[in-house]
C-alpha positions in Angstrom: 0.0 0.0 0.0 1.3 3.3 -0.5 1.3 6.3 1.7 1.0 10.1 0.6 4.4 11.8 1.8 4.6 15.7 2.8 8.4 15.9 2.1 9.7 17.6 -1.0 12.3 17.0 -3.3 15.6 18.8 -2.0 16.0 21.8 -4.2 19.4 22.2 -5.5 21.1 26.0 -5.7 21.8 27.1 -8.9 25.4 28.3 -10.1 25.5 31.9 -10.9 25.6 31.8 -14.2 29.0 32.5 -16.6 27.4 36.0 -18.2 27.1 37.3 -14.9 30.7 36.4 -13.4 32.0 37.5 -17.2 30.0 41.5 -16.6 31.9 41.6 -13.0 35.1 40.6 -14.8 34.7 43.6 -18.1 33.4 46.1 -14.9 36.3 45.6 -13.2 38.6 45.6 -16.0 37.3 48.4 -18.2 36.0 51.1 -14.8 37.9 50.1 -11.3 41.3 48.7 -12.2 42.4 52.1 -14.4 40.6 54.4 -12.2 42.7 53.2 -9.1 45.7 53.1 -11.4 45.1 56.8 -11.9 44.3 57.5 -8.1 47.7 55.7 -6.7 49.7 57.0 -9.4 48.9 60.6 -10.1 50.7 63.4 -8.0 48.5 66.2 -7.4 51.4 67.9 -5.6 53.8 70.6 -7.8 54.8 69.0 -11.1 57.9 67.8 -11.5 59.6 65.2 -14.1 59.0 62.3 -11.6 55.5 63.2 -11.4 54.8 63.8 -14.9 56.4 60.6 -15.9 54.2 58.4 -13.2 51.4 60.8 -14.5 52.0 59.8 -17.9 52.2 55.8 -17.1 49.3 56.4 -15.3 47.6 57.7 -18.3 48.8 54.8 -20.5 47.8 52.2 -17.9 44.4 53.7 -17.7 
């Protein structure tokens, strides 16, 4: 004889999916990585030729 059982299936979690992991990956590339390049390697003190050169790789990194 069989008997009606109240338990459910276990529900599995989903993986976030690869589009999603890929748009963190171009934000982060494209937006935070040269914007923090430019904010550690800028001087905003009196230019000199140090600072215009790390101002200039900045540029290029960025």
């Amino acid at each position: 004889m069989r008997t009606l059982s109240l338990e459910t299936a276990p529900v599995l979690a989903r993986p976030v999916p690869w589009w999603s992991r890929r748009r963190v990956i171009l934000v982060l590339s494209v937006v935070v990585i040269p914007v923090l390049l430019a904010v550690l390697l800028n001087s905003y003190g009196p230019l000199t030729v140090e600072s215009a050169i790390r101002m200039a790789c900045a540029t290029i990194a960025g």
